[in-house]
C-alpha positions, 0 to 999 in steps of 0.5 A, a space after each residue: 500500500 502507498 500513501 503517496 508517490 513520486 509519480 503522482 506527482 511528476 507531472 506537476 513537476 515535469 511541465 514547470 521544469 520545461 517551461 522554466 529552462 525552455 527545454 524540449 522533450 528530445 533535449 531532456 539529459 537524465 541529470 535533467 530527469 534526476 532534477 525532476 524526480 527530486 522536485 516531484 518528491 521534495 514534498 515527501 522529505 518535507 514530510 519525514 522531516 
């Protein structure tokens, strides 16, 4: 059972990223997708915290 995930989230992370570095998909670099996977699951720390 989850009680939340990174990828409920990585949309709302996703789309921002683009439009705040003026990226396209083809030009995303996996240090790229790093960056989002962390904003979309900085809430969770938050939470541990």
């Amino acid at each position: 059972m989850y009680f939340d995930r990174i990828d409920y989230h990585h949309a709302s992370a996703y789309e921002p990223y683009m439009q705040k570095f003026q990226k396209d998909e083809e030009e995303l670099t996996e240090t790229d997708m790093d960056v989002i996977e962390y904003y979309a699951g900085n809430h969770i720390g938050f939470f541990l915290t």
